[in-house]
TORKOL-4160 file (C-alpha; in steps of 0.2 Angstrom, whole numbers, padded with zeros to 4 digits, m for minus):
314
<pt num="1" X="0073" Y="0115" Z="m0096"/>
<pt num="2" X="0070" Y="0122" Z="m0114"/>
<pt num="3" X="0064" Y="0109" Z="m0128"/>
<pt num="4" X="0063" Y="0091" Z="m0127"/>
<pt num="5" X="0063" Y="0084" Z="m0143"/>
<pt num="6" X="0057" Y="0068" Z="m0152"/>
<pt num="7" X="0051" Y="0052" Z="m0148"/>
<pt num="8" X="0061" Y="0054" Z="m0131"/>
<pt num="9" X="0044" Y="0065" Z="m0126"/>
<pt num="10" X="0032" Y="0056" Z="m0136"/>
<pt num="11" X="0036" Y="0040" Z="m0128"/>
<pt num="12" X="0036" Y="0047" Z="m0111"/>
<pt num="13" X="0020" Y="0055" Z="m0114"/>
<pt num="14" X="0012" Y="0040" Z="m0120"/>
<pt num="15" X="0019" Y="0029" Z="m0107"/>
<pt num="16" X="0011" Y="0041" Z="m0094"/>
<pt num="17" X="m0006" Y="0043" Z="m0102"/>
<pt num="18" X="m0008" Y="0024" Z="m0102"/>
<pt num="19" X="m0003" Y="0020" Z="m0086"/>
<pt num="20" X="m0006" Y="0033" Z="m0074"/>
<pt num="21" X="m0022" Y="0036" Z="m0083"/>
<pt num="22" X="m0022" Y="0053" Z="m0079"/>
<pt num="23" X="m0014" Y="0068" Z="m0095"/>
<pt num="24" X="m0010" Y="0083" Z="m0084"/>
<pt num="25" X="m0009" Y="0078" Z="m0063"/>
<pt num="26" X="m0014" Y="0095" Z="m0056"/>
<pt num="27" X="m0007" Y="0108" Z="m0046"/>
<pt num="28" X="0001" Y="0114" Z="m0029"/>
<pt num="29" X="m0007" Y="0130" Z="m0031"/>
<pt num="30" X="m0021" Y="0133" Z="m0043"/>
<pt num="31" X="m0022" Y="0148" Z="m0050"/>
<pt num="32" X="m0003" Y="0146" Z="m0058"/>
<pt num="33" X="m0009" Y="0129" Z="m0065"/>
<pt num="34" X="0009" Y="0122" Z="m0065"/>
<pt num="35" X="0015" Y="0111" Z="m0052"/>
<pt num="36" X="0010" Y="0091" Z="m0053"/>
<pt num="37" X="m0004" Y="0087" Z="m0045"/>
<pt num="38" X="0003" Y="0074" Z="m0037"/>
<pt num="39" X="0022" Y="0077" Z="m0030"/>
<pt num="40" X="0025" Y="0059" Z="m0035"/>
<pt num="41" X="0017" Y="0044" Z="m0035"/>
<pt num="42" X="0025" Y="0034" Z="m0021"/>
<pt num="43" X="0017" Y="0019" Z="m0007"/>
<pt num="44" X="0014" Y="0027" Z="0006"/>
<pt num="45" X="0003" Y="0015" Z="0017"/>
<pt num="46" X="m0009" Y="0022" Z="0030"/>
<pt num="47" X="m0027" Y="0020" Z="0028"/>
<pt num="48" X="m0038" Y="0034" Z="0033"/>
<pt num="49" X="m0047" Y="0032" Z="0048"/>
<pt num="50" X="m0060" Y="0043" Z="0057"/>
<pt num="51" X="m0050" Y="0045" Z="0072"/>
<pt num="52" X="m0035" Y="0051" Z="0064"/>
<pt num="53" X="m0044" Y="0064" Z="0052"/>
<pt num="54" X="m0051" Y="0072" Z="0070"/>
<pt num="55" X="m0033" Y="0080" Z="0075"/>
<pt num="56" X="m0029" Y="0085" Z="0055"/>
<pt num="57" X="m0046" Y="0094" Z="0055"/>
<pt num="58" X="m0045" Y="0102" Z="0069"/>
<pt num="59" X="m0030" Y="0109" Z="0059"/>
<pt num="60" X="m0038" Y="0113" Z="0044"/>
<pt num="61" X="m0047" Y="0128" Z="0036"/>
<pt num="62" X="m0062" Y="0126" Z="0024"/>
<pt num="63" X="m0065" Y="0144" Z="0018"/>
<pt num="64" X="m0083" Y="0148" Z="0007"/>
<pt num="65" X="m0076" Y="0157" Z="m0005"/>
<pt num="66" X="m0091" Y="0166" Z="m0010"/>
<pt num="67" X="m0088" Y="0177" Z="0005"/>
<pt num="68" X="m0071" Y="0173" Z="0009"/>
<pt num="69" X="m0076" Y="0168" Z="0026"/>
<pt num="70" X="m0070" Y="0153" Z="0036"/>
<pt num="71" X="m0085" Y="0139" Z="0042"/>
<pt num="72" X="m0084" Y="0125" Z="0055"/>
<pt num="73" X="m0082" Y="0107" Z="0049"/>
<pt num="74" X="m0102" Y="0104" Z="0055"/>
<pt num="75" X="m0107" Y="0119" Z="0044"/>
<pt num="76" X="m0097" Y="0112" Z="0028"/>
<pt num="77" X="m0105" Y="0095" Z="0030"/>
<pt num="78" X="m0122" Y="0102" Z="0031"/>
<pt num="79" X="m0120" Y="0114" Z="0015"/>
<pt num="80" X="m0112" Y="0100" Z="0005"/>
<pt num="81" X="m0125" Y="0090" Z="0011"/>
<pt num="82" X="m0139" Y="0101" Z="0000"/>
<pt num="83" X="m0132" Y="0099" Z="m0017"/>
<pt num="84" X="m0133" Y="0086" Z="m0030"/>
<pt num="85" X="m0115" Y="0082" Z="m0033"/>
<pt num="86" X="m0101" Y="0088" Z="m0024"/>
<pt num="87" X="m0086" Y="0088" Z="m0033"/>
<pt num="88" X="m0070" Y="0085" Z="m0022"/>
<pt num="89" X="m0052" Y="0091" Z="m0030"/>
<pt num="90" X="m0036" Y="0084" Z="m0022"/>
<pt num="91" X="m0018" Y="0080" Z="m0023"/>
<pt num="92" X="m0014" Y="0062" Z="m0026"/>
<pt num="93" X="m0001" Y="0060" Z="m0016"/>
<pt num="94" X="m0009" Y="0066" Z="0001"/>
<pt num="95" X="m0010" Y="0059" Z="0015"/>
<pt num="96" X="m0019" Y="0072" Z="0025"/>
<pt num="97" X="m0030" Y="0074" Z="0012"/>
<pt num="98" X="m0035" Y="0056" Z="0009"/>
<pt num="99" X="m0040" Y="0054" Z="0028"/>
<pt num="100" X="m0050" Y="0071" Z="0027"/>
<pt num="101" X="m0057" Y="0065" Z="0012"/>
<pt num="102" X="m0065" Y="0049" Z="0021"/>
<pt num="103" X="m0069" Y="0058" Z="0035"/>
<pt num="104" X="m0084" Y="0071" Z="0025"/>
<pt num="105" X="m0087" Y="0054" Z="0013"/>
<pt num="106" X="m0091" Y="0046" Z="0030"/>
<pt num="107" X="m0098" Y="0063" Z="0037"/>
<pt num="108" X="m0109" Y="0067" Z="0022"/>
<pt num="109" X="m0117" Y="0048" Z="0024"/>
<pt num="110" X="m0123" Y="0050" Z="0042"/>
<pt num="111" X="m0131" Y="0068" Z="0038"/>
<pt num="112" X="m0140" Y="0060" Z="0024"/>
<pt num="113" X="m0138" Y="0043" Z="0014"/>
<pt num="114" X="m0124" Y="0044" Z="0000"/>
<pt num="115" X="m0131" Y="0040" Z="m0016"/>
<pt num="116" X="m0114" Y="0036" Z="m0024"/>
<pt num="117" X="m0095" Y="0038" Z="m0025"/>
<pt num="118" X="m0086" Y="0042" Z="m0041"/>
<pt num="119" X="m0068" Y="0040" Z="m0043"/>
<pt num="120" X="m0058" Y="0046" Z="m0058"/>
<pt num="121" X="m0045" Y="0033" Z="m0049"/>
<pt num="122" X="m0056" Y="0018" Z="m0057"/>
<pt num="123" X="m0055" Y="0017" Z="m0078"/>
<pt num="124" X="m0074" Y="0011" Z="m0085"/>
<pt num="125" X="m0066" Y="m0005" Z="m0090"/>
<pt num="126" X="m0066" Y="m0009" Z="m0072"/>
<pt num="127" X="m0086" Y="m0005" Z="m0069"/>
<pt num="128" X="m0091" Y="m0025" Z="m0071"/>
<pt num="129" X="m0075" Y="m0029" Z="m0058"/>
<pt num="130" X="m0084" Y="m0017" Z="m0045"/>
<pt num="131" X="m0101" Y="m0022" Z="m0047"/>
<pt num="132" X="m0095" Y="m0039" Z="m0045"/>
<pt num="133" X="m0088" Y="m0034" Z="m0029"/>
<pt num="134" X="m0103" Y="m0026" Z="m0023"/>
<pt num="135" X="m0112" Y="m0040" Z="m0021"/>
<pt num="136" X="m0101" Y="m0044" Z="m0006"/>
<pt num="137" X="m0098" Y="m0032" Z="0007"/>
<pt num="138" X="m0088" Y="m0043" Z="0018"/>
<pt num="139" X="m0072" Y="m0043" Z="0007"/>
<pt num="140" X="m0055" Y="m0035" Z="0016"/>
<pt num="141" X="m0046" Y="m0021" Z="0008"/>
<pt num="142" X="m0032" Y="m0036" Z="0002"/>
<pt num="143" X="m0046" Y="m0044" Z="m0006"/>
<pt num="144" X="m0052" Y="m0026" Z="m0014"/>
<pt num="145" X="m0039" Y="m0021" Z="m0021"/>
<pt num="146" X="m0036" Y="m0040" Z="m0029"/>
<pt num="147" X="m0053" Y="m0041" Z="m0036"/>
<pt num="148" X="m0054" Y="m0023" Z="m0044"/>
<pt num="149" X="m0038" Y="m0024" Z="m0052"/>
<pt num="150" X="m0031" Y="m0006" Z="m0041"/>
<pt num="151" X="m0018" Y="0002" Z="m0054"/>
<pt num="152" X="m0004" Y="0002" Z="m0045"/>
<pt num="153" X="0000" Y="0020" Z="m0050"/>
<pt num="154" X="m0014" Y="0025" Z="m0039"/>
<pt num="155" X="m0007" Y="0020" Z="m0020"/>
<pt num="156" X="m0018" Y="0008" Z="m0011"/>
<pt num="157" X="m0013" Y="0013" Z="0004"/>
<pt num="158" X="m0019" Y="0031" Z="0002"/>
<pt num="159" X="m0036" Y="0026" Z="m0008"/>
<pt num="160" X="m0041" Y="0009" Z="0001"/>
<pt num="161" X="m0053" Y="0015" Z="0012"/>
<pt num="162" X="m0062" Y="0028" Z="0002"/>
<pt num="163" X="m0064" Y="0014" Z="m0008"/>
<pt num="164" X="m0070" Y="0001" Z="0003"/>
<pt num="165" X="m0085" Y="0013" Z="0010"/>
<pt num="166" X="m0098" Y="0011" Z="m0001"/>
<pt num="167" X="m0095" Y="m0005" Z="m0005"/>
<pt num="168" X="m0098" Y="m0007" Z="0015"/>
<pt num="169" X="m0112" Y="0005" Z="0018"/>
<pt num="170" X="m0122" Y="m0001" Z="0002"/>
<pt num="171" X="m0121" Y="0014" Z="m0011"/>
<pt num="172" X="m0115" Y="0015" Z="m0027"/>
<pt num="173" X="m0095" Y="0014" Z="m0032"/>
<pt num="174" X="m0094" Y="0022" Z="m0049"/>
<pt num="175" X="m0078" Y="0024" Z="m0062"/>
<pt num="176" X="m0075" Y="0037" Z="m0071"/>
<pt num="177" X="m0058" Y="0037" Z="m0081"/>
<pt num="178" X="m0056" Y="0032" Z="m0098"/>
<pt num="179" X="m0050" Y="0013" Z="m0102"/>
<pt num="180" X="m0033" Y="0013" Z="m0108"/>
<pt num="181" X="m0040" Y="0006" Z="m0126"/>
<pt num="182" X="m0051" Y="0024" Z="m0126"/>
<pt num="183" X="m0035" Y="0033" Z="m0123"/>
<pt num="184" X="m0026" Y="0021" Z="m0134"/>
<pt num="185" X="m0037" Y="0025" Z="m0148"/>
<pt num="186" X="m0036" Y="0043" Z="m0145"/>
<pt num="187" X="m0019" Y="0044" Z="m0146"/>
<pt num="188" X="m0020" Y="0037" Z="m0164"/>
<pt num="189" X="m0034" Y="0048" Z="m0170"/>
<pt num="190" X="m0040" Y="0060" Z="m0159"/>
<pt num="191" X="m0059" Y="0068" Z="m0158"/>
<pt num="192" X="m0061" Y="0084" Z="m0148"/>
<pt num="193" X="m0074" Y="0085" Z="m0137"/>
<pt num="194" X="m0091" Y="0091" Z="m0146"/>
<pt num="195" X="m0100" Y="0108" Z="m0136"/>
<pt num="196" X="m0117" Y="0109" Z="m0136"/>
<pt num="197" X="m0117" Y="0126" Z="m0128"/>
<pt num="198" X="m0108" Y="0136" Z="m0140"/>
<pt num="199" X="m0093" Y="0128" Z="m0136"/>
<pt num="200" X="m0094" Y="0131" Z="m0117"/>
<pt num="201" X="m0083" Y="0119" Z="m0115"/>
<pt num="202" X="m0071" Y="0117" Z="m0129"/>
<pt num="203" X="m0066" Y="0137" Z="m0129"/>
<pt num="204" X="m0048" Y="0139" Z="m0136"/>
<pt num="205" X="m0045" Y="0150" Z="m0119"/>
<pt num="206" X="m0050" Y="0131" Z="m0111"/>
<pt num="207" X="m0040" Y="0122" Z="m0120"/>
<pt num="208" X="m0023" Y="0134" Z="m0120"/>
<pt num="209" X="m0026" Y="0136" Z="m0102"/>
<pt num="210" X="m0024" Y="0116" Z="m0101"/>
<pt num="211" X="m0010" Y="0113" Z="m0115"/>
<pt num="212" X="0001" Y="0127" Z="m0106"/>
<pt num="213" X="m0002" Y="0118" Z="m0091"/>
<pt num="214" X="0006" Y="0102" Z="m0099"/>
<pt num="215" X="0019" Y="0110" Z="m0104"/>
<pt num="216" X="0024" Y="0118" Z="m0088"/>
<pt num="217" X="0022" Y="0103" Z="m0078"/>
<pt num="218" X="0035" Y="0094" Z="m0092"/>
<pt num="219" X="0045" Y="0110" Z="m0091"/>
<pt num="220" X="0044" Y="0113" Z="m0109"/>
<pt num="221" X="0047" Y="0132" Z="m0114"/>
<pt num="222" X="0044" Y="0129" Z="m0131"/>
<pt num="223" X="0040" Y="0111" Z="m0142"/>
<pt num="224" X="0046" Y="0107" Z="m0158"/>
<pt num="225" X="0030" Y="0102" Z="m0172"/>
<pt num="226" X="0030" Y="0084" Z="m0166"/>
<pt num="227" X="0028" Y="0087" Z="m0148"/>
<pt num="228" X="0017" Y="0101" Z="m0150"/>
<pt num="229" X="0005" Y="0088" Z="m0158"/>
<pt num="230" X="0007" Y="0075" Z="m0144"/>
<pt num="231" X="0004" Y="0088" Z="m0133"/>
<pt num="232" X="m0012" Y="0096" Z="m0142"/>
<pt num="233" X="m0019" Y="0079" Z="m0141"/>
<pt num="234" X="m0017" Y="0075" Z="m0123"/>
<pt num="235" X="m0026" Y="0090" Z="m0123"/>
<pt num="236" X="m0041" Y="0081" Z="m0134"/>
<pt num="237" X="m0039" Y="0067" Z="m0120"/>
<pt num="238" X="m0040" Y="0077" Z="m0105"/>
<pt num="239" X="m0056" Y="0086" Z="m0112"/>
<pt num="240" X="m0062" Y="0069" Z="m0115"/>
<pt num="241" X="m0057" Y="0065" Z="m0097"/>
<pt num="242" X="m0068" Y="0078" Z="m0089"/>
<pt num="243" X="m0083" Y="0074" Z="m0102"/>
<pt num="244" X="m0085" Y="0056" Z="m0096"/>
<pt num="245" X="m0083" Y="0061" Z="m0078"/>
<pt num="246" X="m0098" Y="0073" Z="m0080"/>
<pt num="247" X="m0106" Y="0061" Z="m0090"/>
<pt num="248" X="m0104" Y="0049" Z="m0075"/>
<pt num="249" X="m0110" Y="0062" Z="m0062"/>
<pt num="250" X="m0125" Y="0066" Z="m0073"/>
<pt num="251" X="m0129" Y="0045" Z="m0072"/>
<pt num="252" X="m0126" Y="0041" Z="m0057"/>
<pt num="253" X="m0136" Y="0041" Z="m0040"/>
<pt num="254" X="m0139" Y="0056" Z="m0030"/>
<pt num="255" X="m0132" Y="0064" Z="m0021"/>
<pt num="256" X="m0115" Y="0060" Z="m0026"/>
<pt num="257" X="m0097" Y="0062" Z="m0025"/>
<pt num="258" X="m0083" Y="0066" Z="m0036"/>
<pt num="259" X="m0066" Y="0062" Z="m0029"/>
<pt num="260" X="m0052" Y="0070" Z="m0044"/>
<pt num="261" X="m0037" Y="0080" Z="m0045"/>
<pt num="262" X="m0039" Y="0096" Z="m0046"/>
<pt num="263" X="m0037" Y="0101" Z="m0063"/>
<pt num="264" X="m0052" Y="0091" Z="m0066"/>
<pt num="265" X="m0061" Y="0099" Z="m0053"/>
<pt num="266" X="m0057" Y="0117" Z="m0057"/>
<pt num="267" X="m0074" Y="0126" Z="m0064"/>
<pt num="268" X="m0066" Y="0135" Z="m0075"/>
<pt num="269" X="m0058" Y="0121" Z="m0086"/>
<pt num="270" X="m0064" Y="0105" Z="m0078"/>
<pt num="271" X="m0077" Y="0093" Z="m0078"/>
<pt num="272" X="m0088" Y="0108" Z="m0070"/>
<pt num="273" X="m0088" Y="0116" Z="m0088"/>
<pt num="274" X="m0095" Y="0100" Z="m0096"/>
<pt num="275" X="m0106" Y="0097" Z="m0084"/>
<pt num="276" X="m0113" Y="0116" Z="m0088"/>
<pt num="277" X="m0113" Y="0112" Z="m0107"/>
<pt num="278" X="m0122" Y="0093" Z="m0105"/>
<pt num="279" X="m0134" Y="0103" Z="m0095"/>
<pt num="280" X="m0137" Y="0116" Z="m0106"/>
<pt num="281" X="m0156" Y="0112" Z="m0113"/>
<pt num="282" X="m0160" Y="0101" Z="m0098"/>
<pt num="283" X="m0174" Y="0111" Z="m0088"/>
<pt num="284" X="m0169" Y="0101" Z="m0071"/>
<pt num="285" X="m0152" Y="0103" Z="m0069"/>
<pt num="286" X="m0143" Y="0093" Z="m0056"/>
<pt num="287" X="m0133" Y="0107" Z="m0043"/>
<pt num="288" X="m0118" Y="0105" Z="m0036"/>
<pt num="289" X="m0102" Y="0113" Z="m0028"/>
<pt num="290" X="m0084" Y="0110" Z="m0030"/>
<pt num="291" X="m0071" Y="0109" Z="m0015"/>
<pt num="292" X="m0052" Y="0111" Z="m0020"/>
<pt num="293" X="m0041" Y="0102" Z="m0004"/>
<pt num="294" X="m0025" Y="0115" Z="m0006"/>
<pt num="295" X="m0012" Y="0115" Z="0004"/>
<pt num="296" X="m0010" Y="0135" Z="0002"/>
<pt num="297" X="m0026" Y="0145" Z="m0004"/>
<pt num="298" X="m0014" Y="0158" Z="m0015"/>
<pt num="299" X="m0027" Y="0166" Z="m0024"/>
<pt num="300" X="m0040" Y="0156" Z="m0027"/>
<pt num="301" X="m0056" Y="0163" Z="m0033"/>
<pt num="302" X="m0076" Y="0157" Z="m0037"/>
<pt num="303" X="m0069" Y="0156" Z="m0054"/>
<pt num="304" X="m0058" Y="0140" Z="m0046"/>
<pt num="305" X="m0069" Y="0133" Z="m0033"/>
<pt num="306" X="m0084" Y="0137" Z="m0022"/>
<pt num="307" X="m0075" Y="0132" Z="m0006"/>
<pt num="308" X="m0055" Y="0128" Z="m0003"/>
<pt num="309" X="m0051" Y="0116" Z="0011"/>
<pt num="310" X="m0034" Y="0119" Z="0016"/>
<pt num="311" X="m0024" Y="0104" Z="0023"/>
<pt num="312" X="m0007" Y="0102" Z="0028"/>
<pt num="313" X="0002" Y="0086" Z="0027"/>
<pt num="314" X="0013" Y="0089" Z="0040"/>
């Protein structure tokens, strides 16, 4: 598409870090870091039920790429089941993948109790909303998605029962994103994220890897000044994204559960390298994997992810 110029960017750049929550919305396949996480945002209403994950697993491949060998649905569930935090990358507009996703949240509960569900779906403001909530398990999904305030840019439809089961199985629900006042107030003056590694997480290589993602889901082969500057900053928000998502994962119960795009949950760029750096002089460190759900594992590496769960939506 070439360059777009101006405020015609700027304003659709803002608009979409406000109120999808979300700077870059990750990719189709990983290691080229340039298709939109989601393939658009639309209502699709079907709420993922155990039943009907059965025959899409069946179908599925979850591949360890450690050895680059396949594993059965019962030996995934018990590894997963080990660690700390599992960190769970997805398209947002999946189907397939949000009924596989309840099925291991359900899956890994049974094998040993869930200690919490994060969601980079729910912004921090809306934390008191969901411990109000908590304190009645009897509410309808109707109900749920009144009293926490869903953003309608996430589909309900899709995200509904993830949501519903901690609250009815008595674990913790935890948000992650930023508010829209953060990202407000980063956009006026942004801070980049501050390393404690040696910048481990804050690597120019890190944050090119993410700004020429941007601008290849934008399709922009160049930027004038004034976009380049929107876009270096919604580089500065991202990182900040990933930061207070390992933040959260460092703070909440364990074990717990990540449920992100995957550009977050890439190890390489993502909220695994921040949770490396905020660990850095800790002598306990809290362990964990991360599982990409891709519809095509390409060439996905341990560099990416530590297993890829291959899913097709159709």
């Amino acid at each position: 598409m070439g360059v777009i110029t101006g405020k015609s960017f700027y304003k659709m750049m803002v608009m979409g870090v406000l109120m999808i929550g979300t700077t870059i919305i990750s990719t189709t396949t990983f290691a080229k870091v340039s298709i939109l996480e989601t393939k658009s945002l639309t209502a699709v209403s079907s709420p993922p039920a155990t039943k009907m994950a059965n025959p899409l697993l069946a179908n599925s491949q979850i591949i360890d790429l450690a050895n680059q060998k396949t594993i059965t649905a019962q030996q995934f569930v018990q590894q997963l089941a080990l660690q700390d935090y599992v960190i769970l990358g997805e398209y947002h507009d999946s189907k397939a993948q949000h009924q596989l996703a309840y099925w291991l949240l359900a899956a890994l509960d049974k094998q040993r109790p869930q200690g919490s569900l994060l969601l980079e779906m729910l912004t921090v403001a809306q934390q008191p909303l969901v411990d109000d909530v908590a304190q009645n398990h009897a509410v309808t999904l109707a109900e749920l998605n009144k009293s926490l305030q869903w953003q309608p840019a996430w589909d309900w439809g899709l995200y509904g029962n993830i949501v519903q089961h901690p609250i009815n199985h008595g674990y913790d629900l935890v948000a992650t994103n930023l508010s829209k006042s953060e990202v407000s107030a980063l956009l006026q003056n942004t801070q980049p994220v501050q390393s404690i590694s040696a910048n481990a997480s804050t690597t120019e290589e890190i944050k090119s890897t993410i700004r020429n993602s941007i601008m290849a889901n934008h399709h922009l082969d160049s930027a004038s000044d004034e976009d380049m500057a929107m876009i270096n900053r919604m580089v500065e928000i991202q990182q900040h994204r990933d930061r207070r998502m390992a933040e959260k994962i460092l703070g909440a119960a364990t074990p717990s559960l990540l449920l992100t795009g995957n550009f977050h949950a890439q190890k390489s760029v993502g909220v695994p390298v921040h949770l490396s750096d905020l660990q850095y002089e800790q002598p306990h460190k809290k362990q964990g994997v991360v599982v990409m759900m891709v519809a095509d594992i390409d060439d996905l590496t341990t560099k990416d992810a530590d297993y890829v769960w291959v899913i097709n939506d159709e």
